[in-house]
N, CA, C and O of each residue as an XYZ file, in Angstrom:
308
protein
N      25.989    -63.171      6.865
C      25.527    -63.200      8.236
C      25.120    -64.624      8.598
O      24.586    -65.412      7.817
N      25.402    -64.842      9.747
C      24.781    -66.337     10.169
C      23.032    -65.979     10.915
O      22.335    -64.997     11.171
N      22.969    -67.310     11.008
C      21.768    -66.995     12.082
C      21.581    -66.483     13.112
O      20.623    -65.779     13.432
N      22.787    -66.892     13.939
C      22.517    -65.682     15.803
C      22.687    -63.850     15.301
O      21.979    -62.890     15.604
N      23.649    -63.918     14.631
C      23.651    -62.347     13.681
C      22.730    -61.628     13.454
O      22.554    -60.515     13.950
N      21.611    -62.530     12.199
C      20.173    -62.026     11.833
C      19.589    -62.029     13.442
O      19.550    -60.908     13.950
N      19.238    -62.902     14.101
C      18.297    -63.022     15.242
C      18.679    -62.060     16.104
O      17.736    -61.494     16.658
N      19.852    -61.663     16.421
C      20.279    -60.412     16.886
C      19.890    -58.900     16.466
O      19.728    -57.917     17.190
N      19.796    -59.029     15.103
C      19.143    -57.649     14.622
C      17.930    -57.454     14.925
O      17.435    -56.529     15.568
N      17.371    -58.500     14.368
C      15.789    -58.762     14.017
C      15.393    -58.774     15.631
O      14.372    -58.099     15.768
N      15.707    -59.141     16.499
C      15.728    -59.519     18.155
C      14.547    -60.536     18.740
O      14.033    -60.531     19.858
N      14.354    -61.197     17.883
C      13.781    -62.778     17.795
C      14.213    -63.865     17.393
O      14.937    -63.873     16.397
N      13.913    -64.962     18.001
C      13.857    -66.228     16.490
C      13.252    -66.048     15.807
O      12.347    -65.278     16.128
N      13.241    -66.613     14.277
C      12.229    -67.127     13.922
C      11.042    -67.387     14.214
O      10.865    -67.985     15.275
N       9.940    -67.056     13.442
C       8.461    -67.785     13.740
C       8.569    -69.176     13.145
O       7.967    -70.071     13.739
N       9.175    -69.441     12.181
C       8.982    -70.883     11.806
C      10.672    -71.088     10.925
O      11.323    -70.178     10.411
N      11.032    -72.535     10.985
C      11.897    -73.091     10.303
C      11.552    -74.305      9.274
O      10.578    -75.058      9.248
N      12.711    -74.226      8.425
C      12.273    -75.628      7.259
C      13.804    -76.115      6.909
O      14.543    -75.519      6.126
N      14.007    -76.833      7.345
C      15.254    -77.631      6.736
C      14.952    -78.457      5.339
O      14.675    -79.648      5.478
N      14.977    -78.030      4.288
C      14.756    -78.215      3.033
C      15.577    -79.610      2.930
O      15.392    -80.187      1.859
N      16.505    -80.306      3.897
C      17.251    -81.677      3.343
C      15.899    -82.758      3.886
O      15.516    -83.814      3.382
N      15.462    -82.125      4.923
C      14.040    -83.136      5.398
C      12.966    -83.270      4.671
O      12.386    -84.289      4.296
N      12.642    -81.653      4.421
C      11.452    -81.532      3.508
C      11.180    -82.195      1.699
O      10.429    -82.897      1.022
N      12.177    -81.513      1.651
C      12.144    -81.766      0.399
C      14.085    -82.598     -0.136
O      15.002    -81.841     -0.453
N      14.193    -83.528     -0.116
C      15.566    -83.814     -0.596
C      15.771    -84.287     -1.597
O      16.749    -85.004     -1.809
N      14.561    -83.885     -2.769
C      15.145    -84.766     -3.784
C      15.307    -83.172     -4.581
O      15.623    -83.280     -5.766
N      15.161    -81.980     -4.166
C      15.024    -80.807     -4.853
C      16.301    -80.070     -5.061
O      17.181    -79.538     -4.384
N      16.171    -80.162     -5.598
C      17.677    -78.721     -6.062
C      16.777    -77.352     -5.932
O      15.816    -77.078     -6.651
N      17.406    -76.386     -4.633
C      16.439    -75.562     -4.557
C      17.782    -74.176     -4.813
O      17.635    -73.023     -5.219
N      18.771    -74.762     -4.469
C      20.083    -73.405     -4.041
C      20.028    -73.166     -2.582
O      20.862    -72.432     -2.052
N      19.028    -73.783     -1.857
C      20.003    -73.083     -0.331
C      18.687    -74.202      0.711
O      17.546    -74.633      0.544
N      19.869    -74.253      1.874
C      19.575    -75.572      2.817
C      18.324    -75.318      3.839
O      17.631    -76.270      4.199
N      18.017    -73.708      4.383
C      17.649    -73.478      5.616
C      16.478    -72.567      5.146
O      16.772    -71.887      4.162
N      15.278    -72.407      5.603
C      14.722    -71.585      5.073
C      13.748    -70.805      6.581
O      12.866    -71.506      7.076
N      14.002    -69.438      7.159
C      13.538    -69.375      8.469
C      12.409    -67.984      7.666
O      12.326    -67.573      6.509
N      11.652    -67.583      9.024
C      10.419    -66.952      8.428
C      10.467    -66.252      9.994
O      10.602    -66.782     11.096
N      10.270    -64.632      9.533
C       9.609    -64.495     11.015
C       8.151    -63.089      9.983
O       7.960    -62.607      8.867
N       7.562    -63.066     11.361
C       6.246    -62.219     10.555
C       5.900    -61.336     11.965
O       6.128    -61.686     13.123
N       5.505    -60.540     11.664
C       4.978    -59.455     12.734
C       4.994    -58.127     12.344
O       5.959    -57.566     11.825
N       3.743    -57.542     12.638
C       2.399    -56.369     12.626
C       2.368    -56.308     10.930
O       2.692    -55.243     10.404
N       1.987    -57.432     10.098
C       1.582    -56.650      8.766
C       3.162    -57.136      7.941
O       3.289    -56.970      6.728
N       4.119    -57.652      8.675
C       5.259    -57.638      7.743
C       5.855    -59.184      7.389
O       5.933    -59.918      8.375
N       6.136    -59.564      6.543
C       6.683    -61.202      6.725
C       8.562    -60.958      6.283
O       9.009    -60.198      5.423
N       9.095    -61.594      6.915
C      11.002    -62.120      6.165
C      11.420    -63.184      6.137
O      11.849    -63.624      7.204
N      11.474    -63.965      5.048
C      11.800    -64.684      4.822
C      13.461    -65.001      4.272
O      13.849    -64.746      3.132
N      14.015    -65.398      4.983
C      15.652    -65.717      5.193
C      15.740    -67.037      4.519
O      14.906    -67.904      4.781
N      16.869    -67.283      3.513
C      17.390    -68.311      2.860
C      19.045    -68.428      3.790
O      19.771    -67.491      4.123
N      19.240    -69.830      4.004
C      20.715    -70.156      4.418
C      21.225    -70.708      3.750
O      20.196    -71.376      3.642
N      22.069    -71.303      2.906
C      23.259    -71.660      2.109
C      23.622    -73.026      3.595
O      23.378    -73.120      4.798
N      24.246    -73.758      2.636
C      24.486    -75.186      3.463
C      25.614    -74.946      4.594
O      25.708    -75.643      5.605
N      26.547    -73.742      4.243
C      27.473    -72.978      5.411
C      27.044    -72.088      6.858
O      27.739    -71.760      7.820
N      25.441    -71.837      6.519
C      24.878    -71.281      7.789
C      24.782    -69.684      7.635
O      24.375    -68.856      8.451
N      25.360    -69.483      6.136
C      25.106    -67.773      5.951
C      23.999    -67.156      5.454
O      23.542    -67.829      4.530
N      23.625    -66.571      5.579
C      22.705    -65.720      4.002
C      22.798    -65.544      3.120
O      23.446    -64.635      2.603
N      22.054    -66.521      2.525
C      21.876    -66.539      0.738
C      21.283    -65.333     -0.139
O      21.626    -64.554     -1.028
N      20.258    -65.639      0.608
C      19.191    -64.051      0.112
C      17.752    -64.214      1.424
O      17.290    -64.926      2.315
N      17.545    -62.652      0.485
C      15.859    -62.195      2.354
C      15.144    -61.570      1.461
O      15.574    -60.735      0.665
N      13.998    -61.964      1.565
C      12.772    -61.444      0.991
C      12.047    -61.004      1.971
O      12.067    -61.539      3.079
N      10.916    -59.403      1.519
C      10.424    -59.012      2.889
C       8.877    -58.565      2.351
O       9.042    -57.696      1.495
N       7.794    -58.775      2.497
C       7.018    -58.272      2.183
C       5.731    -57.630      3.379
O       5.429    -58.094      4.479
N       5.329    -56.761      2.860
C       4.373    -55.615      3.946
C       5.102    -54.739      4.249
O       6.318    -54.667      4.070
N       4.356    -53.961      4.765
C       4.636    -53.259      6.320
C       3.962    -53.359      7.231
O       2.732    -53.330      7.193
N       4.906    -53.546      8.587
C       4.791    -53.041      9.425
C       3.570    -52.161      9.925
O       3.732    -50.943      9.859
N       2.229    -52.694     10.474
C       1.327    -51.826     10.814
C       1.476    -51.050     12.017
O       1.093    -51.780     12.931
N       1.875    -49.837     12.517
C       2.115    -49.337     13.938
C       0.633    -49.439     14.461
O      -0.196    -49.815     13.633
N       0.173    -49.131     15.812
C      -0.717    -48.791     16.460
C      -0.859    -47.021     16.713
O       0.043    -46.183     16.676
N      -2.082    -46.862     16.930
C      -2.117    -45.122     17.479
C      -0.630    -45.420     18.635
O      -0.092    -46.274     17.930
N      -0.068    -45.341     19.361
C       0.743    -44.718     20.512
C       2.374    -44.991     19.157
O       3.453    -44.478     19.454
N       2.304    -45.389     18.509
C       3.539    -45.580     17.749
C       3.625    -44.658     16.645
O       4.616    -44.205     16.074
N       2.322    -44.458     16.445
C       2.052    -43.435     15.519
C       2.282    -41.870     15.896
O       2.917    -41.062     15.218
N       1.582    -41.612     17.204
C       2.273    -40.670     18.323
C       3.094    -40.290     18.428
O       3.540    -39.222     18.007
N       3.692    -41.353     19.247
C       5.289    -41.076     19.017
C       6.529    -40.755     17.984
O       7.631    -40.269     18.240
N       6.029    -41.153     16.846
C       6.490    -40.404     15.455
C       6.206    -39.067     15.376
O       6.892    -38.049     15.283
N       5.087    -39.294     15.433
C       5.022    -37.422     15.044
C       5.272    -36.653     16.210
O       5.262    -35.432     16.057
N       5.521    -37.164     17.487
C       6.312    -35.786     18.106
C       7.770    -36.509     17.741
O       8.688    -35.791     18.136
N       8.056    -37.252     17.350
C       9.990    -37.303     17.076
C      10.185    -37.742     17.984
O      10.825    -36.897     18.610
N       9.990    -39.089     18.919
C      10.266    -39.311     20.112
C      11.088    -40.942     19.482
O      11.619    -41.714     20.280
């Protein structure tokens, strides 16, 4: 997947970016792009490969709903 792909699913940008050739260039890390988004309780962290694809995604939390989301689950809506 490229980036407009992910951002399409996910239906944001990113919360934050790191171009690892700026940050860090003397590192051999395996992959060029490193984007982050986080929201209610959840973080994803996206690796890009120097071609603009997905390397690998790490995800940690969940997702905290609010009472009306919670609601709405339990009637099946």
């Amino acid at each position: 997947m490229t980036l407009d792909e992910v951002e399409a699913v996910l239906g944001a940008p990113a919360a934050s970016a790191i171009d690892l050739r700026v940050e860090a260039p003397a590192e051999e890390v395996g992959f060029r792009w490193l984007r982050v988004w986080v929201d209610a309780g959840a973080r994803l962290e996206v690796q890009f490969a120097e071609d603009g694809r997905v390397k690998a995604a790490t995800c940690w939390g969940r997702p905290q709903f609010g009472p009306l989301s919670r609601l709405r689950a339990w009637l099946g809506w």
